[in-house]
C-alpha positions in Angstrom: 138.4 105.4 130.6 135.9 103.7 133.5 134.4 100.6 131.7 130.4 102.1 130.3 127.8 99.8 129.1 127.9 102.4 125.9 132.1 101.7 125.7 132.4 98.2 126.4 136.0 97.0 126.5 137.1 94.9 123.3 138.7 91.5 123.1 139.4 89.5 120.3 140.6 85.9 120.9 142.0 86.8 124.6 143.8 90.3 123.3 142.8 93.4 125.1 142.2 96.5 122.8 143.5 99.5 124.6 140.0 102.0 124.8 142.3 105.3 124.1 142.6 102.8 120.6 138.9 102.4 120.0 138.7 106.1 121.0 141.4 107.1 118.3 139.3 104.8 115.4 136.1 106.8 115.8 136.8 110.0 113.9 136.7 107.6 110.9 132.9 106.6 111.7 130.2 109.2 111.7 127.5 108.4 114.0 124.4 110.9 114.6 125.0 114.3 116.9 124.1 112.6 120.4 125.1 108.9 119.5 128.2 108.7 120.5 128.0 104.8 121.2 127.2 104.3 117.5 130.5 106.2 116.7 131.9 103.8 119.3 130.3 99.8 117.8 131.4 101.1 114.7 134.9 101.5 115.9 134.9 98.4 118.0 133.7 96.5 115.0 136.7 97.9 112.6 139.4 97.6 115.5 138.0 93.7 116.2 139.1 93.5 112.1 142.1 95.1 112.2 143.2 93.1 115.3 142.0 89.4 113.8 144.3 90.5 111.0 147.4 91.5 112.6 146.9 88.2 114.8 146.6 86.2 111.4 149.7 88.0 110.4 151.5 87.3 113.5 150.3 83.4 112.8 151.6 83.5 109.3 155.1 85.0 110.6 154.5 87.8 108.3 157.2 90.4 108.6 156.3 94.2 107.5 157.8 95.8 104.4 156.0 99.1 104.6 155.6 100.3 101.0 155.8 103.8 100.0 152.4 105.5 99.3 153.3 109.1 98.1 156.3 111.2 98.3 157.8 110.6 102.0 154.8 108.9 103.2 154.9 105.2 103.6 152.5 102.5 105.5 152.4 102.0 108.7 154.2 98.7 109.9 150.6 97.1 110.8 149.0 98.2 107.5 151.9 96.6 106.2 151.6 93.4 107.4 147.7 93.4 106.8 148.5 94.3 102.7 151.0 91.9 102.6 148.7 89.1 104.3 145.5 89.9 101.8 147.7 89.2 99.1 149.1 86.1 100.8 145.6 84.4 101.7 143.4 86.0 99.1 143.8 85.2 95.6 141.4 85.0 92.6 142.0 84.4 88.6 141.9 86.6 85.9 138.2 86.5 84.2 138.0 84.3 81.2 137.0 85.9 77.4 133.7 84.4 78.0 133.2 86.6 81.1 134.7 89.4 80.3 132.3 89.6 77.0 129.4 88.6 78.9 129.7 91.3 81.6 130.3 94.0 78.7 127.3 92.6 76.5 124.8 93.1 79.6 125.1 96.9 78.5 127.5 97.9 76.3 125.6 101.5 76.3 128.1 102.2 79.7 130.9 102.4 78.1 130.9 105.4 75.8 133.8 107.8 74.5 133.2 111.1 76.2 130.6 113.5 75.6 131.0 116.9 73.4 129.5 119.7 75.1 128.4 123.4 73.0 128.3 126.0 75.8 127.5 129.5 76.6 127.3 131.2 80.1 126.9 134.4 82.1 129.6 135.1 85.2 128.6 137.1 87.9 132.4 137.2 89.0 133.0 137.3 93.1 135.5 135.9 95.2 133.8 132.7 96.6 135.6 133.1 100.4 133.9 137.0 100.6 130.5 136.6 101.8 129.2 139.8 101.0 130.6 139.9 97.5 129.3 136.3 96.9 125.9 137.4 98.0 125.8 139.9 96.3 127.1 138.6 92.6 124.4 135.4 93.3 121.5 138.0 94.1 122.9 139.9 90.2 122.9 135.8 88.9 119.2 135.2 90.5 117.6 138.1 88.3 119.9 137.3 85.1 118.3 133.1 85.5 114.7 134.9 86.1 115.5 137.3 82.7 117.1 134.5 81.1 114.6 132.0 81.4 111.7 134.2 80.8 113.2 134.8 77.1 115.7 131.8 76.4 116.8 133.0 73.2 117.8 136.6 74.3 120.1 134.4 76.0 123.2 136.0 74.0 122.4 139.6 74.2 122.0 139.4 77.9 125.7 137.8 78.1 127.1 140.6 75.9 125.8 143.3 78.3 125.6 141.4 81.8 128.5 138.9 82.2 132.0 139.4 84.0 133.4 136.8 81.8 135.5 137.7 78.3 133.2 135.4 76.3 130.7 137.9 76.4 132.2 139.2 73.1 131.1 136.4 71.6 127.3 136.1 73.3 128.6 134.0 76.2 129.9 131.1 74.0 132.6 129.4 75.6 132.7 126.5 72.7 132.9 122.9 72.5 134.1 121.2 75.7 134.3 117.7 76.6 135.3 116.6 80.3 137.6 117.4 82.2 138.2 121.1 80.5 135.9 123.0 83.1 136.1 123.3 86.9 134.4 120.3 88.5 131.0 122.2 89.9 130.7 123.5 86.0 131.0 120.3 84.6 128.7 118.8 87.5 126.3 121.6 86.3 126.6 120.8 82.4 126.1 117.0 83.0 122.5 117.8 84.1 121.9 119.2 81.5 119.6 119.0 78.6 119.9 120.4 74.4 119.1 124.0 74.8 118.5 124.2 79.0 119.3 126.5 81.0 120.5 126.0 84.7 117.6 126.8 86.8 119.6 127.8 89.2 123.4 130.1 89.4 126.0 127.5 89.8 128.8 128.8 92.1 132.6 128.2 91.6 135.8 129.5 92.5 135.6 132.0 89.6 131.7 133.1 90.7 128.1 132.4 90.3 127.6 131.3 86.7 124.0 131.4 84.7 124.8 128.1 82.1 122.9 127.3 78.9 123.5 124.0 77.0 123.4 125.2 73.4 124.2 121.7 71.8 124.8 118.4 73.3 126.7 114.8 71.5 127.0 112.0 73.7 130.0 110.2 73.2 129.9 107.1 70.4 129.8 103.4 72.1 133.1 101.6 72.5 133.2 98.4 70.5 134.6 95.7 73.0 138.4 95.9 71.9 138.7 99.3 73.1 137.2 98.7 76.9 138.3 94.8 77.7 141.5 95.5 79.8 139.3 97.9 81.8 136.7 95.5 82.5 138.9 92.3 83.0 140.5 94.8 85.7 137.3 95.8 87.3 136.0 92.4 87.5 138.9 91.2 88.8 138.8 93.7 91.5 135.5 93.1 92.3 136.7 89.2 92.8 139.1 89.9 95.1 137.0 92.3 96.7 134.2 89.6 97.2 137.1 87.1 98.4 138.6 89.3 100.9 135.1 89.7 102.6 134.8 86.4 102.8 138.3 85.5 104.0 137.2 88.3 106.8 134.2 86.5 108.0 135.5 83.1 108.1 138.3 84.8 110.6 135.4 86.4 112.2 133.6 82.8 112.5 136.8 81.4 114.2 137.6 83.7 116.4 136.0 84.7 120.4 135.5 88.5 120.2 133.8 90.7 123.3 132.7 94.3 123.1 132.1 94.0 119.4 129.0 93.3 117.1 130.0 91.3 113.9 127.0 89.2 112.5 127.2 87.3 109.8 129.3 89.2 107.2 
């Protein structure tokens, strides 16, 4: 690629980047339809990162032990290296009671045991990937939300006679449910949710268009401390090291001669 004021080449501390690199990097950055230099400085910026690392690495004499991620798929030899040197330069303590208690006291109300949810629905039943038939079952769902809200508590008689699902037996009831028992665009749908609402508009998922109505709603109890303190000593402590890897980012960034990116202050 012909060097182009929108492409500039990238150098960090004397080390060419190859362009077809940069190139590769920015399918990970959107950047608006047009842009395609914005794509490009994000990019730049992430390879000028990934570059001061592996050069720290090399520095270090840090070898690669590529860990396995998943079934037969393991790092890369470079993310490797850049792993392995994090958890060589970065380190930060545990949090102390007293933090731990103070960071869960500033709102204990967070952490809560899941909620019960008491629901009943109407399914318009389609398959999802047919246009047609998904039209058609969310025009059916339109006119039962209209008909439902205009008499909510017909709400059961209209299930019996209207919805595809077998809970129409039972007026649409589909029971207590917590999270976690639904499809995630139902239970996306119910957390919206008030006591006795019903969704103003069908909620689509892979089963159809659904008409939802929250018949009763219990919000989980607060936790007492005991129950949530290993979660929170872990999330503060990932947040720590979070904040110190930044920061062990920028001072490399402060050190280092880089052209063709744009790193300010981190």
């Amino acid at each position: 690629m012909a060097h182009h004021p929108l492409f500039p080449d990238l150098v960090v501390n004397g080390q060419a980047v190859p362009q077809a690199l940069v190139a590769a990097e920015t399918q990970h950055h959107p950047a608006p339809k047009g842009k395609p230099g914005i794509a490009w400085r994000k990019a730049a910026n992430a390879m000028a990162i990934r570059t001061l690392l592996l050069q720290e690495a090399d520095r270090r004499g840090i070898i690669a032990d590529p860990a396995q991620l998943a079934p037969g798929r393991h790092e890369t030899d470079d993310e490797a290296r850049i792993r392995a040197l994090l958890e060589a330069a970065v380190t930060v303590t545990r949090p102390s009671e007293d933090e731990i208690r103070a960071e869960w006291a500033r709102d204990p109300d967070r952490f809560r045991a899941p909620p019960l949810w008491e629901v009943s629905h109407i399914l318009c039943a389609c398959d999802p990937r047919d246009d047609a038939a998904s039209a058609a079952a969310q025009a059916r769902a339109l006119d039962l939300t209209r008909q439902a809200l205009a008499d909510p508590a017909g709400f059961a008689r209209l299930a019996a006679t209207a919805s595809d699902c077998g809970s129409k037996s039972a007026g649409g009831a589909l029971g207590q449910l917590g999270p976690g028992d639904t499809v995630p665009e139902f239970e996306s749908a119910l957390r919206a949710l008030a006591e006795r609402q019903i969704t103003p508009e069908p909620v689509l998922t892979r089963h159809g268009w659904h008409v939802i109505r929250m018949d009763g709603l219990a919000r989980g109890r607060v936790l007492p401390y005991e129950t949530v303190r290993d979660r929170l000593a872990d999330a503060i402590e990932k947040l720590a090291w979070a904040r110190a890897a930044r920061q062990f980012v920028a001072q490399l960034v402060d050190e280092a001669r880089i052209n063709g990116a744009d790193l300010g202050p981190a």
